[in-house]
N, C-alpha and C positions, 0 to 999 in steps of 0.2 A: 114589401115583399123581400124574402131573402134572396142574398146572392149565391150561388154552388159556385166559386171559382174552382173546385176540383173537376168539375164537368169537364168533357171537351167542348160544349156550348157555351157561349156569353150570350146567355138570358136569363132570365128572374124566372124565378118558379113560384107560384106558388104550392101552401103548403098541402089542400091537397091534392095537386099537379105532382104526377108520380114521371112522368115522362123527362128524360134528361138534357132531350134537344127541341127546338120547332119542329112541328108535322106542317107536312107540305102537301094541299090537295091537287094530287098531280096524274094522271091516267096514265101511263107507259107504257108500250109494252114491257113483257115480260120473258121471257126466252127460257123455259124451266127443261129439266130432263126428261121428254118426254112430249111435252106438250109445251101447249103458252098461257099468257093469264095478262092480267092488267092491274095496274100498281091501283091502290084507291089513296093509300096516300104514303109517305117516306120521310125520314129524318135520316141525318147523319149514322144514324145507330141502328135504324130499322124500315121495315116495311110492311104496311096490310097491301095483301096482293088478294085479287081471287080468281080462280081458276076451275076447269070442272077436274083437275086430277086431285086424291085424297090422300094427303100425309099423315105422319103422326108428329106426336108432339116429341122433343128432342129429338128429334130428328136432322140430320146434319144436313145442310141443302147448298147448292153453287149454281147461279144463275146469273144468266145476262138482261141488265135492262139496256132498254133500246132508247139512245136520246136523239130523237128526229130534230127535234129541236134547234140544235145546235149546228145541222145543213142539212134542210129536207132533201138533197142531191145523192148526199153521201153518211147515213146515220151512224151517230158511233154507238157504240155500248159497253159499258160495263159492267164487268165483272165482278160478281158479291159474293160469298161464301158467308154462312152462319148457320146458326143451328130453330128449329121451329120452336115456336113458345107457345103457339095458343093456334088452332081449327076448329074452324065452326062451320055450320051448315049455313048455305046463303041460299036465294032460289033459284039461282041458274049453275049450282055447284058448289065450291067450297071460298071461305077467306080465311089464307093461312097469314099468320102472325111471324115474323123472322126478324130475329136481335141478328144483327149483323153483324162478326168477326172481325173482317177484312175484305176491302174490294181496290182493284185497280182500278188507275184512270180513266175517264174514257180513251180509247181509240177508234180509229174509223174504221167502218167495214164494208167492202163493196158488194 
């Protein structure tokens, strides 16, 4: 399998593996403008969320996901900005597709 050392991932891809990082099957909240949603899965560069609010595609979006995980006492979350790539219809509402920009650290929030 080839290497992409230009990725920001160190992993082998194959070739037809169009994805640049690992997807991670992960449920999280989600914290969108408006409403909320739940991650179905994420990589360093994106995210499938689904939610019952309806985007469109290029669509610029900034959301906080919620990582309980990391002290179910006190959740932190992060911050992601990026633009929509793909919405589709699911049955209890929508799964929107987000190439991720840029996001902050986690921090904690009480």
């Amino acid at each position: 399998m080839p290497y992409h050392p230009a990725s920001g991932c160190r992993t082998r891809i194959r070739r037809s593996e169009r994805r640049r990082c690992p997807r991670y099957q992960v449920g999280l909240l989600v914290l969108l403008p408006g409403g909320i949603g739940r991650t179905i899965n994420f990589s360093e560069t994106g995210v499938l969320l689904e939610t019952d609010q309806m985007f469109r595609t290029m669509e610029p979006i900034e959301f906080d996901l919620v990582l309980e995980e990391l002290d179910p006492e006190r959740p932190y979350w992060m911050r992601c900005q990026g633009s929509i790539v793909r919405v589709e219809q699911a049955t209890s509402g929508w799964r929107v597709a987000v190439d991720i920009d840029r996001y902050t650290l986690p921090s904690p929030r009480d």
